[in-house]
PAFI-879985 format. One line per 4 residues: number of its first residue (from 1); their letters; for each residue x, y, z of C-alpha. Coordinates in steps of 0.1 Angstrom, whole numbers, plus 5000, padded with zeros to 4 digits. Layout:
N
NUM = A = X:Y:Z ~ ...
% end
This chain:
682
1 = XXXX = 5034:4989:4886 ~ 5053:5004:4911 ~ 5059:4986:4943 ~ 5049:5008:4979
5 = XXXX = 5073:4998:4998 ~ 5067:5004:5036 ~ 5089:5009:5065 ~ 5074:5013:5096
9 = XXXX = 5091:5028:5129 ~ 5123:5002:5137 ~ 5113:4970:5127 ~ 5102:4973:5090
13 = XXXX = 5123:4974:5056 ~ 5114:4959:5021 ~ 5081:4947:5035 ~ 5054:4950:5020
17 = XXXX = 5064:4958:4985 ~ 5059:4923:4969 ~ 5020:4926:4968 ~ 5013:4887:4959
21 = XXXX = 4990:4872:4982 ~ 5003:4840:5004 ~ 4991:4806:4987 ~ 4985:4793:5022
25 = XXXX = 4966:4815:5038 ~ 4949:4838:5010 ~ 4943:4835:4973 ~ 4953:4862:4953
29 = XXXX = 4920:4880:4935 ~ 4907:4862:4907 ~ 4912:4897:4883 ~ 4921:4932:4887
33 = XXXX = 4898:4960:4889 ~ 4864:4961:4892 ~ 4843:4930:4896 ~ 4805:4928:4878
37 = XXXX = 4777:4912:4884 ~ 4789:4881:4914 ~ 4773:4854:4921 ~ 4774:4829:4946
41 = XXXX = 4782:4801:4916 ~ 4817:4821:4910 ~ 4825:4809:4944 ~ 4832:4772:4961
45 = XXXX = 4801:4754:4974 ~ 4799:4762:5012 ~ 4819:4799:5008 ~ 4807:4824:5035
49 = XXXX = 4812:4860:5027 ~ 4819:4891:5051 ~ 4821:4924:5033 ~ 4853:4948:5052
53 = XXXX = 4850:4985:5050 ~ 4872:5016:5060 ~ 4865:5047:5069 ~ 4876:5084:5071
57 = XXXX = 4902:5083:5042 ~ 4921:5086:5020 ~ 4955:5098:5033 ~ 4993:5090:5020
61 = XXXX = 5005:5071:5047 ~ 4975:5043:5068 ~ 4955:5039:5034 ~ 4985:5032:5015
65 = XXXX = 4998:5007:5042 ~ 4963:4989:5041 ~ 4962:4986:5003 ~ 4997:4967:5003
69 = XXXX = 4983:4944:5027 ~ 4952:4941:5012 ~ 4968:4931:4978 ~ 4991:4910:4995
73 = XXXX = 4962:4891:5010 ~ 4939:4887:4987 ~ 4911:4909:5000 ~ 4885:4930:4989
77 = XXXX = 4868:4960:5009 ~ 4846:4993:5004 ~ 4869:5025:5014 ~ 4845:5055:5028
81 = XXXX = 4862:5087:5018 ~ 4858:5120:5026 ~ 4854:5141:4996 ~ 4876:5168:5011
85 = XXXX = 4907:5145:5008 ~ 4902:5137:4969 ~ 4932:5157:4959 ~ 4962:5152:4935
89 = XXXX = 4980:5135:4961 ~ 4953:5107:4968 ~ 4936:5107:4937 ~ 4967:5079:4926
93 = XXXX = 4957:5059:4954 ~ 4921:5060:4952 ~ 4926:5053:4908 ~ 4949:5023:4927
97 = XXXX = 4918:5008:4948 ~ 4900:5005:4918 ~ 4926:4988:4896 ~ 4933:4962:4924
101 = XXXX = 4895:4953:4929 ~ 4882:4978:4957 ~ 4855:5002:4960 ~ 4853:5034:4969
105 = XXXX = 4824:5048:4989 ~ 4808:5081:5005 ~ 4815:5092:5042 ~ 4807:5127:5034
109 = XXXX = 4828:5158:5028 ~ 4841:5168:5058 ~ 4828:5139:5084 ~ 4800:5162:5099
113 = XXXX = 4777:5155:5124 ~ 4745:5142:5112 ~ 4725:5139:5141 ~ 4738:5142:5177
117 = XXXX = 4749:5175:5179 ~ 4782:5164:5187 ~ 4808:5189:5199 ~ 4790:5222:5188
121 = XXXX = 4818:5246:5172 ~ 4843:5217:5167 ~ 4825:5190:5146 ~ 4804:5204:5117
125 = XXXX = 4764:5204:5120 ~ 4742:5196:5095 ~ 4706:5204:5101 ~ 4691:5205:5069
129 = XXXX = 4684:5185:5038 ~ 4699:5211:5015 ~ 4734:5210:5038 ~ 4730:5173:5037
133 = XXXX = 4721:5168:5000 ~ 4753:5190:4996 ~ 4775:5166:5016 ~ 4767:5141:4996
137 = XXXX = 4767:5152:4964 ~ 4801:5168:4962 ~ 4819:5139:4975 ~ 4801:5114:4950
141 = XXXX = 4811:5135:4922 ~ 4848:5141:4934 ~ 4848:5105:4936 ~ 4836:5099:4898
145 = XXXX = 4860:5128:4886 ~ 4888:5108:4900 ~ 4882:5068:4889 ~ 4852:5077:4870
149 = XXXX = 4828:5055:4891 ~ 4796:5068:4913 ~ 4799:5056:4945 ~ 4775:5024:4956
153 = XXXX = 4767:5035:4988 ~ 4772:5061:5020 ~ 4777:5056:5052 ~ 4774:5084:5079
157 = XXXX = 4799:5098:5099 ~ 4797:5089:5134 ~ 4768:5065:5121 ~ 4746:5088:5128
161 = XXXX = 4716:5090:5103 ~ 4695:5126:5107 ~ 4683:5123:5140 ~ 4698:5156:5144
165 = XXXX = 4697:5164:5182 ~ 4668:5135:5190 ~ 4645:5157:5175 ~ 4634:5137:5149
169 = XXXX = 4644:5156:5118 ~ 4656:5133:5092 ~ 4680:5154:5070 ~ 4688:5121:5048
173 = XXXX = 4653:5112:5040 ~ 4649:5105:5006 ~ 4690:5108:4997 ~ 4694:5074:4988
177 = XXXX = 4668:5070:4965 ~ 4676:5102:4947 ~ 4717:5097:4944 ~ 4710:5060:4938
181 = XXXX = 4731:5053:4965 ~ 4724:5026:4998 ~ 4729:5035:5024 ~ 4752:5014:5048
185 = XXXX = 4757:5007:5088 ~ 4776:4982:5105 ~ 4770:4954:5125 ~ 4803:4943:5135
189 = XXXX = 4821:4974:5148 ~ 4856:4965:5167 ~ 4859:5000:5175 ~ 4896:4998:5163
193 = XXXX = 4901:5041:5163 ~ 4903:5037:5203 ~ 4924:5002:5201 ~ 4956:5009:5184
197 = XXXX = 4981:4996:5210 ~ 4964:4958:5207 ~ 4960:4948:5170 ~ 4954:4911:5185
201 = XXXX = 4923:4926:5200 ~ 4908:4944:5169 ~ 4915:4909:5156 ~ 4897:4889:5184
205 = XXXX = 4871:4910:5185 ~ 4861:4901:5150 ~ 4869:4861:5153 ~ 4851:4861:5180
209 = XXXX = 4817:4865:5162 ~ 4799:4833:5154 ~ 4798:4829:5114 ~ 4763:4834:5112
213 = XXXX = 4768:4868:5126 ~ 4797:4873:5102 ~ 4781:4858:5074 ~ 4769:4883:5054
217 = XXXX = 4777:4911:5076 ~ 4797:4938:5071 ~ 4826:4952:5094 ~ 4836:4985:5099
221 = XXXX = 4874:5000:5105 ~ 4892:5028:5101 ~ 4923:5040:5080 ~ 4925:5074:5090
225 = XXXX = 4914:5098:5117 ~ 4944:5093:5131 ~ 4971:5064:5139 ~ 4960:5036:5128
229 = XXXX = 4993:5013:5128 ~ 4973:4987:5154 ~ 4943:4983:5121 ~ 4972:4976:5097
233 = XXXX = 4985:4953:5119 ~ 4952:4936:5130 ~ 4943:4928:5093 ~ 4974:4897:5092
237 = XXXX = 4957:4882:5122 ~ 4920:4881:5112 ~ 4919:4877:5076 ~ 4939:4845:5072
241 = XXXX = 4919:4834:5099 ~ 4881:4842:5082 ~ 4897:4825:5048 ~ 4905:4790:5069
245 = XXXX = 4867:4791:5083 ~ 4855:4796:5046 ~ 4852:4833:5041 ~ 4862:4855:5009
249 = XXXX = 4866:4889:5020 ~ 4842:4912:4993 ~ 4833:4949:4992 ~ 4795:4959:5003
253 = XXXX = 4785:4964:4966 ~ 4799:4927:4963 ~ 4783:4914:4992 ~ 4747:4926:4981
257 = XXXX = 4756:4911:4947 ~ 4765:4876:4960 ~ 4734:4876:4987 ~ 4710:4882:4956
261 = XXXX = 4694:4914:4974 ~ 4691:4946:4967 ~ 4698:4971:4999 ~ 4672:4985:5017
265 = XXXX = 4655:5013:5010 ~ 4666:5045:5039 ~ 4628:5042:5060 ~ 4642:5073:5088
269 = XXXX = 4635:5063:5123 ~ 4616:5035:5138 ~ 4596:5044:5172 ~ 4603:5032:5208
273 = XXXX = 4618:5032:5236 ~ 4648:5054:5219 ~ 4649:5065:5177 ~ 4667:5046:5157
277 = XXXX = 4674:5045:5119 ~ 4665:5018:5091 ~ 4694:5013:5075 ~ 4712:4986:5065
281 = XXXX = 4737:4966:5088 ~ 4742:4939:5068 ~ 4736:4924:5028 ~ 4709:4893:5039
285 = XXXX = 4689:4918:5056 ~ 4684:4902:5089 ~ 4680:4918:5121 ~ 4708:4922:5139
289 = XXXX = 4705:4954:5157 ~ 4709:4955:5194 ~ 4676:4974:5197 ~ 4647:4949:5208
293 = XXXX = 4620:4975:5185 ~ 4645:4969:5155 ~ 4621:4961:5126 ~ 4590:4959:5144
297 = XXXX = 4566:4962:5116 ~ 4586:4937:5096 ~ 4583:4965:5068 ~ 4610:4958:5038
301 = XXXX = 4615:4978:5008 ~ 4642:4980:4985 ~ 4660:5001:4971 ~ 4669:4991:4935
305 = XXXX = 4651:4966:4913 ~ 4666:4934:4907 ~ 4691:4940:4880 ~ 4704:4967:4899
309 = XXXX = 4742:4950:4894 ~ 4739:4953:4858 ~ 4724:4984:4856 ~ 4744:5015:4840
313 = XXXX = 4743:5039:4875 ~ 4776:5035:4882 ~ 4797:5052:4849 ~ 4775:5073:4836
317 = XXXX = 4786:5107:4831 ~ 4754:5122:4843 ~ 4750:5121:4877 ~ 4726:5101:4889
321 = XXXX = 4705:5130:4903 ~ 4705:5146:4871 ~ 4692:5115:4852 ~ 4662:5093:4848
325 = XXXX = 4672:5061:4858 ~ 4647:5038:4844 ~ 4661:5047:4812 ~ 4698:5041:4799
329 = XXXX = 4722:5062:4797 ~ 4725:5081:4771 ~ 4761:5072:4751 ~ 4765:5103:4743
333 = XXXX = 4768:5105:4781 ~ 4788:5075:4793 ~ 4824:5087:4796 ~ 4860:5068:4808
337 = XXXX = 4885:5082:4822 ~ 4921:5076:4805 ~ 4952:5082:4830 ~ 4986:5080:4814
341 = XXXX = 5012:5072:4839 ~ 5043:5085:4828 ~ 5068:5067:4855 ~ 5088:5095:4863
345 = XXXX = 5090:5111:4828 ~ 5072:5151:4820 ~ 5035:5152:4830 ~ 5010:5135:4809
349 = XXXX = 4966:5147:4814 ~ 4944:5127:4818 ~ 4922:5125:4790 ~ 4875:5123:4794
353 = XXXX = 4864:5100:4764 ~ 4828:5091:4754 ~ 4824:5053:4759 ~ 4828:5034:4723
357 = XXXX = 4856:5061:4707 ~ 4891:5060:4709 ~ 4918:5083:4728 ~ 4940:5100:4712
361 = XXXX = 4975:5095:4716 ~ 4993:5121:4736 ~ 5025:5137:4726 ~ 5054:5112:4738
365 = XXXX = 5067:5122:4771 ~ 5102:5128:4780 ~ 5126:5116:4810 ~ 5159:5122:4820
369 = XXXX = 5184:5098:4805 ~ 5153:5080:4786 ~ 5143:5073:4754 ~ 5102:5070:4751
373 = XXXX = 5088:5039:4738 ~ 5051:5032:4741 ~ 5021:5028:4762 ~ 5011:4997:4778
377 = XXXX = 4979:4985:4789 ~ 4986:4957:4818 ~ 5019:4953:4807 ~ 5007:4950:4772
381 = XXXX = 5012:4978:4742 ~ 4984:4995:4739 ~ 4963:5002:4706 ~ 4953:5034:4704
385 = XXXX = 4925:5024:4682 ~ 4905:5005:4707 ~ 4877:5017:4719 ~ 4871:5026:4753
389 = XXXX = 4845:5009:4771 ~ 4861:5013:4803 ~ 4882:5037:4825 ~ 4920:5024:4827
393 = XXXX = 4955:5038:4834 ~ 4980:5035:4800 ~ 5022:5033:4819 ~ 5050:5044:4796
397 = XXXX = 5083:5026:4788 ~ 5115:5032:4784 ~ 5137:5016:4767 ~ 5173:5034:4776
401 = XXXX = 5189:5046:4804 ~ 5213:5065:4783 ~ 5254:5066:4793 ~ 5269:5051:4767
405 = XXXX = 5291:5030:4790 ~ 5283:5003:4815 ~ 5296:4980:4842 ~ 5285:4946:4847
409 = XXXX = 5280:4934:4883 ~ 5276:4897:4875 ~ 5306:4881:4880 ~ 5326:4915:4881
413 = XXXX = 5358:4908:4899 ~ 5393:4921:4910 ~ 5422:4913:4924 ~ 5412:4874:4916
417 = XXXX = 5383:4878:4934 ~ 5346:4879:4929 ~ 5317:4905:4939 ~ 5302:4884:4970
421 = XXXX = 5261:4886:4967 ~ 5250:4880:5008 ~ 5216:4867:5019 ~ 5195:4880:5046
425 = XXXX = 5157:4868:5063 ~ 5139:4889:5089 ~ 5149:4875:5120 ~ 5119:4881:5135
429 = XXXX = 5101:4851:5117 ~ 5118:4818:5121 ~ 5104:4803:5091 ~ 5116:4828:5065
433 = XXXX = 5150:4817:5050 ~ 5178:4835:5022 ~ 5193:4811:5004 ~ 5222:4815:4972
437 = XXXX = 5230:4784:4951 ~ 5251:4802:4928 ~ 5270:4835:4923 ~ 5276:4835:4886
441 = XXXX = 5248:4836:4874 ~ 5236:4848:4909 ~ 5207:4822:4917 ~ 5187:4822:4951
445 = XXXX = 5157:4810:4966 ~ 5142:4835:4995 ~ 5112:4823:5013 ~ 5094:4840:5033
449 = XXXX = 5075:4826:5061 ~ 5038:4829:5072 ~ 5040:4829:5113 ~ 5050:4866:5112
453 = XXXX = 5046:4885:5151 ~ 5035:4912:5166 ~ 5062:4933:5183 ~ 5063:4932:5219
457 = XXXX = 5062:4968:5211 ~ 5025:4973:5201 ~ 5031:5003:5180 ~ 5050:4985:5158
461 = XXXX = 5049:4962:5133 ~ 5070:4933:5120 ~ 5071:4928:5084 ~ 5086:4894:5069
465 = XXXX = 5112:4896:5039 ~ 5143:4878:5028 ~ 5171:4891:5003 ~ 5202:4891:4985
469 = XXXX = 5222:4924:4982 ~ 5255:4933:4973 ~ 5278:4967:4976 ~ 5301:4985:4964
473 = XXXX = 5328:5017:4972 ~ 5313:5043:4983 ~ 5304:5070:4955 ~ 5304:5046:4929
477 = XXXX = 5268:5055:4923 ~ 5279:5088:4917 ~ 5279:5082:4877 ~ 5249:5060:4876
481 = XXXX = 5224:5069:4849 ~ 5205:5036:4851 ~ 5206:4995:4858 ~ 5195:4969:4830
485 = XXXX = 5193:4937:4846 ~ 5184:4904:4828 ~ 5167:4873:4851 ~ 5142:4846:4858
489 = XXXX = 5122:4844:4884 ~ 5089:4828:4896 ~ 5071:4858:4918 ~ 5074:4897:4913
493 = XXXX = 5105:4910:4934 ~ 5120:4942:4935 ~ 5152:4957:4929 ~ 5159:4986:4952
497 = XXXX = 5185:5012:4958 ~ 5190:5023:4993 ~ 5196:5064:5003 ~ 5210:5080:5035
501 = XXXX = 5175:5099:5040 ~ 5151:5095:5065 ~ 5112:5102:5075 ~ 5114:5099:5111
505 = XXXX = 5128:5064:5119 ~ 5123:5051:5087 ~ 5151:5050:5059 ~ 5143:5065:5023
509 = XXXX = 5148:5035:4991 ~ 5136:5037:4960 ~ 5126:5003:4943 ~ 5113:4994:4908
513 = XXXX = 5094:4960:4904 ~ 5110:4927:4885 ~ 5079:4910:4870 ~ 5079:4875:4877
517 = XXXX = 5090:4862:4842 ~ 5095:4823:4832 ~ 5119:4829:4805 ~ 5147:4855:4805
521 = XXXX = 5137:4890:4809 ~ 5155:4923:4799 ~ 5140:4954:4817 ~ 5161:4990:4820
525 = XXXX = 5154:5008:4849 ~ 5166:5048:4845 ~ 5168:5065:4878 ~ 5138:5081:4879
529 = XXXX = 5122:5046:4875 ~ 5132:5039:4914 ~ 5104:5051:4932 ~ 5103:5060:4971
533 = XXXX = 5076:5044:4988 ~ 5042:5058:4983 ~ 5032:5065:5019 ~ 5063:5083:5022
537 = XXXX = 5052:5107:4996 ~ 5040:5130:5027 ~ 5070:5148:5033 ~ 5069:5173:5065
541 = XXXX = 5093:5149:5086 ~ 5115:5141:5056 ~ 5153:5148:5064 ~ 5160:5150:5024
545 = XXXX = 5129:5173:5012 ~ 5102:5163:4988 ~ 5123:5134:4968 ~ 5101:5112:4953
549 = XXXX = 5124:5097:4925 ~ 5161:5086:4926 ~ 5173:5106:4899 ~ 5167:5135:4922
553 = XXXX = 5185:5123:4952 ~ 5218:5146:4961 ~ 5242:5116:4943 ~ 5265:5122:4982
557 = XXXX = 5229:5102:4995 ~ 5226:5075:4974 ~ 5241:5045:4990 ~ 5262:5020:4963
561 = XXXX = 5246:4989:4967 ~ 5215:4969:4950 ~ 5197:4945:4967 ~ 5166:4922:4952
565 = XXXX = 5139:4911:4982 ~ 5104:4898:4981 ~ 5083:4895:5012 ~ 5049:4871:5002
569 = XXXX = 5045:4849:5030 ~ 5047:4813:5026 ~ 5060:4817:4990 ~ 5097:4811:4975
573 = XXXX = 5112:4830:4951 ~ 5133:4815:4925 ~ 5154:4838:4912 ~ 5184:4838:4885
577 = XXXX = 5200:4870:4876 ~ 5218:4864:4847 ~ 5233:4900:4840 ~ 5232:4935:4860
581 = XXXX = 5251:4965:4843 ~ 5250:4997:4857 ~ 5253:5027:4834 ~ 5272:5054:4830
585 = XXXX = 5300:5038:4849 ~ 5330:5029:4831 ~ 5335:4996:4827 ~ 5365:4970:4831
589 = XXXX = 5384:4987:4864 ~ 5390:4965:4890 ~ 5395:4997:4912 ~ 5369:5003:4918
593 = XXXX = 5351:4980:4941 ~ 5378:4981:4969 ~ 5388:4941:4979 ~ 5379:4950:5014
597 = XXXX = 5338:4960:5018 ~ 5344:4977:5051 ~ 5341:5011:5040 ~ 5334:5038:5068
601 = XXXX = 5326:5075:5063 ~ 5329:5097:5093 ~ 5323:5136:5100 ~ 5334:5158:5130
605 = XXXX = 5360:5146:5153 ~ 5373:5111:5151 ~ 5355:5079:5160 ~ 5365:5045:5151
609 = XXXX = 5350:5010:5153 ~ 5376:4989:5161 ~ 5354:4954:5161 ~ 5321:4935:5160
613 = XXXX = 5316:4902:5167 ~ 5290:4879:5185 ~ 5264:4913:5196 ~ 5299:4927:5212
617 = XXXX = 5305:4963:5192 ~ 5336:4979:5202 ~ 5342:5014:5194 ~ 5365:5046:5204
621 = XXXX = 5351:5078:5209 ~ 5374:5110:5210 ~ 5349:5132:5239 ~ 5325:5114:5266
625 = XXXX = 5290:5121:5261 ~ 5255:5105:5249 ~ 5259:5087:5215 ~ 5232:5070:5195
629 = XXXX = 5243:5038:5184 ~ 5226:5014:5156 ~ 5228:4986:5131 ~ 5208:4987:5099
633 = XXXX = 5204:4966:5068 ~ 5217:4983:5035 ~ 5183:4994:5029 ~ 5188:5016:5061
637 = XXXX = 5162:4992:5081 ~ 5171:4993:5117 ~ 5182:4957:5134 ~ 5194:4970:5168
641 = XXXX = 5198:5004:5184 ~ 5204:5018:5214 ~ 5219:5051:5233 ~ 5245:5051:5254
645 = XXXX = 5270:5074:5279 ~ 5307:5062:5269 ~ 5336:5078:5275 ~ 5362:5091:5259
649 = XXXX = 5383:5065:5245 ~ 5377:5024:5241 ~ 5341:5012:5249 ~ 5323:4978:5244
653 = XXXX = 5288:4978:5242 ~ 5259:4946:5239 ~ 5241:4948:5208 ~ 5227:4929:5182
657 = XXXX = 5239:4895:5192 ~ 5204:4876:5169 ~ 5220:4893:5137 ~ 5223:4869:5112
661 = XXXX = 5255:4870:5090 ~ 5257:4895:5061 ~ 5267:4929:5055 ~ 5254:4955:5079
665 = XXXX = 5259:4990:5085 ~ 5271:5004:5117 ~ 5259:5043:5130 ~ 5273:5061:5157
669 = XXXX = 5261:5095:5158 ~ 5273:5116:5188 ~ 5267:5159:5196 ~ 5299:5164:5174
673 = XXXX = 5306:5133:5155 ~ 5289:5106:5131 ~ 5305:5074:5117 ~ 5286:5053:5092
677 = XXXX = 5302:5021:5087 ~ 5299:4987:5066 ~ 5307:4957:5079 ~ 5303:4918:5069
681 = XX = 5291:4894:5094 ~ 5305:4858:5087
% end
């Protein structure tokens, strides 16, 4: 599993890459992928639920940023796609909602209007049943094509449900029944798409509901149409919240499980004083519309029968328009979908297999500087001679990283000295910590805390974390072919490898995940295996072009150092690192990690830092002018920045005096003249 690490503006490194939910605040998902068939009896007596949707994705960047925090919170929701953004960039992600527990729902093709007229000529109008039968239909089956799962339910862009210019035409009449799909409102709408600069509000907005209201209710945000940094953000400061006042988060297809109902049939418009749809709001089916002629008639019909949850609607390969579904589905028709995700190596295809026989095995794949070893199913071999009854993802392994020769890092010294590993928490949360016990083997304990903040900036984010890294000359990486490492350690971490790259503000790493192991673990990472983040793989801003894997990183941009990190909040990591050789570097010369780890590199005319200490940075600069001056962590995250006028010759400038001790790196970028620079904080 690959971590998606995020950085976000100036405040965010190697957050949100550990995906383990906090033990204080959230508990973790009782299984990955799909869950069947809930009950209120898999729950604690007393558990309220609230079901948490999003709508208008999926994209690279906003969806990606919600899943880590989902996953790292323990939630479930319903994501309400648009079929026109099921592509090969998204389909990972949306294949990813499923393995971690979400589903994935129907917003439509292309978000059209459905009823008001909105924006003639700029938002798309549908005024028939065949155009809205059409919206429908494609996106369900682009859906099932990618995770192999019909969608549960739709939900109407703008939530507008065929009242097409208050005329009374109902262009969705009879749509749910036919495609077997609810369809679904909301009754707790923080209107977060207009509210991006206050996250606390999107937040307050929901607490402030009474639990009945929440109770079995269903709350609608967005993760695309737009920024949507202030959602991400929000989700921290509600959702630990709802769990201490005895909610577990759930998709819609969840909720309706756990209530015992089955949604309500799609009725068109009730009369009165204005038109307005029956639809449902919420899974307990009471009334909670603002409208005082809101189910009038008391009229209820449902959609499904009773066993709806166990029913086979959902993975069959015939649609469910094309299909009888009183009757099962035929086995000759059920069909899984078998992804093979190579890791970096040649591309594998996915393979279509009727439910009950086996896939075959695909030719082995290859990889740069890798040997092929096998398939594995959750970390697990896999045999090829099970049958499928389900659709699943098969990741490769390697098992070499090629060279030939090797250094190792543990307890690697010259000169009668030893490689110093330095430890680092995120200022910006007092209760995280970085602490090492040991050096040889390297043992530390990072612990992150839980009262992460909001910036004062509202567009940004703070993202807790706490590490140990170590570096090395500059250009040592230029031979590496891999890292083998050999540990212990409690929680899931990750090892990461930073670059000189950028996407707007945001440094490019690449990281591979260290499964939390209680005995000692042996894993061989090749270069390809160090993955950028996955909401970075949209690359129009990058600085470095499309590079989604080390191994294709210009070697003059990969930065020598490593550094292991895990952000879950109010967890510790015990770790013990036992071993770390890097490859294809020869090994047993002293030379070549220099005694002295203040290593500059500079281009145009001359610049020099002559000293930093307590926040006071001073510097020579050979011409007067505007210069850009900032302080990152090895992973490139920025600590402090600013810009200032200085003139030529010796300047002292204010910044950075809350940076803890540890090895930073120091940028001073002018019209003619950049100087990168490490240096260690005692």
């Amino acid at each position: 599993m690959k971590f998606s690490v995020k950085f976000n503006n100036l405040l965010l490194t190697f957050a949100c890459v550990c995906v383990c939910a906090s033990v204080i605040f959230a508990q973790p998902a009782r299984n990955q992928g799909r869950r069947e068939d809930l009950s209120r009896s898999d729950f604690p007596p007393g558990t309220k639920f609230v079901a948490l949707t999003f709508d208008d994705g999926p994209n690279t960047t906003y969806t990606v940023q919600v899943l880590d925090e989902l996953k790292r919170l323990g939630a479930h929701a319903s994501f309400y796609i648009q079929g026109q953004k099921v592509n090969p960039q998204t389909i990972p992600i949306l294949q990813r909602m499923v393995h971690e527990g979400h589903d994935i729902d129907n917003h439509s093709w292309n978000h059209p209007s459905f009823g008001q007229d909105l924006e003639p000529g700029t938002i798309p109008q549908i005024t028939t049943a065949v155009a809205a039968r059409d919206q429908l239909r494609r996106t369900s089956q682009a859906i099932f094509d990618a995770v192999g799962f019909w969608p549960f339910s739709f939900r109407a862009p703008f939530l507008e449900w065929g009242t097409f210019a208050w005329s009374g035409i109902d262009v969705l009449a009879g749509l749910d029944r036919e495609m077997a799909m609810a369809f679904i409102d909301t009754g707790i709408d923080p209107a977060d798409f207009n509210n991006q600069g206050n996250p606390q509000g999107i937040a307050s907005n929901i607490l402030g509901r009474s639990d009945a209201v929440l109770d079995g209710g269903i709350i609608l945000l967005h993760d695309c149409g737009g920024p949507r940094h202030g959602t991400v953000a929000s989700l921290q400061l509600f959702i630990p919240q709802l769990r201490q006042r005895g909610f577990e988060i759930v998709t819609v297809r969840e909720l309706f499980m756990i209530m015992g109902n089955s949604p309500e049939l799609f009725g068109g418009l009730w009369g009165g004083s204005a038109m307005w749809p029956r639809v449902n709001q919420r899974a307990d089916l009471q009334n909670t519309h603002t409208t005082p002629t809101w189910r009038t008639d008391g009229i209820t019909e449902r959609l499904f029968s009773e066993d709806w949850m166990t029913r086979d609607w959902w993975t069959c390969s015939t649609a469910p328009w094309d299909r009888d579904l009183s009757q099962p589905c035929d086995p000759s028709q059920q069909r899984f979908t078998v992804s093979f995700n190579t890791v970096g190596g040649s591309a594998v295809s996915s393979a279509s297999v009727v439910g009950g026989s086996t896939v075959n095995r695909p030719a082995d794949p290859t990889r740069d500087n890798s040997a092929f070893d096998t398939w594995l199913l959750n970390g697990t071999p896999f045999d090829f001679s099970t049958p499928i009854t389900a659709s699943i993802t098969l990741v490769a392994r390697w098992n070499s990283v090629g060279g030939g020769q090797y250094q190792e890092v543990i307890g690697w010294t010259w000169d009668g000295g030893q490689i110093t590993w330095t430890s680092r928490a995120d200022a910006h949360d007092r209760n995280s910590s970085a602490n090492i016990s040991n050096q040889n083997p390297l043992t530390a304990a990072l612990h992150v805390g839980i009262n992460d903040t909001i910036s004062r900036n509202p567009n940004v984010i703070n993202w807790t974390w706490a590490n140990v890294s170590a570096f090395f000359t500059a250009g040592l990486f230029n031979n590496l072919t891999g890292v083998e490492i050999t540990y212990t350690s409690n929680l899931p971490a990750m090892l990461t490898i930073g670059s000189t790259a950028r996407l707007g503000d945001d440094a490019v790493v690449y990281s591979v995940e260290l499964p939390a192991s209680a005995t000692q673990n042996t894993l061989m990472f090749s270069l390809s295996d160090f993955e950028a983040p996955q909401w970075m793989w949209d690359w129009d801003n990058a600085d470095a072009g499309t590079i989604r894997y080390l191994n294709d990183v210009a070697k003059a941009n990969i930065i020598s150092g490593l550094e292991i990190a895990h952000e879950n909040r109010g967890e510790t990591l015990n770790i013990t690192v036992s071993s770390i050789k890097l490859h294809g570097i020869s090994g047993g010369n002293p030379s070549v990690i220099p005694s002295s780890r203040n290593v500059s590199r500079t281009s145009g005319n001359a610049l020099a830092i002559n000293s930093f200490n307590a926040g006071n940075l001073n510097l020579n600069v050979s011409s007067a002018g505007m210069y850009n001056v900032s302080i990152h962590d090895i992973s490139g995250r920025v600590l402090a920045q600013t810009s200032a006028s200085l003139t030529a010759g010796a300047n002292s400038l204010q910044l950075g005096q809350n940076i803890a001790r540890g090895v930073v790196i120091v940028r001073v970028q002018g019209a003619n003249a950049t100087l990168t620079r490490r240096i260690s904080i005692r």
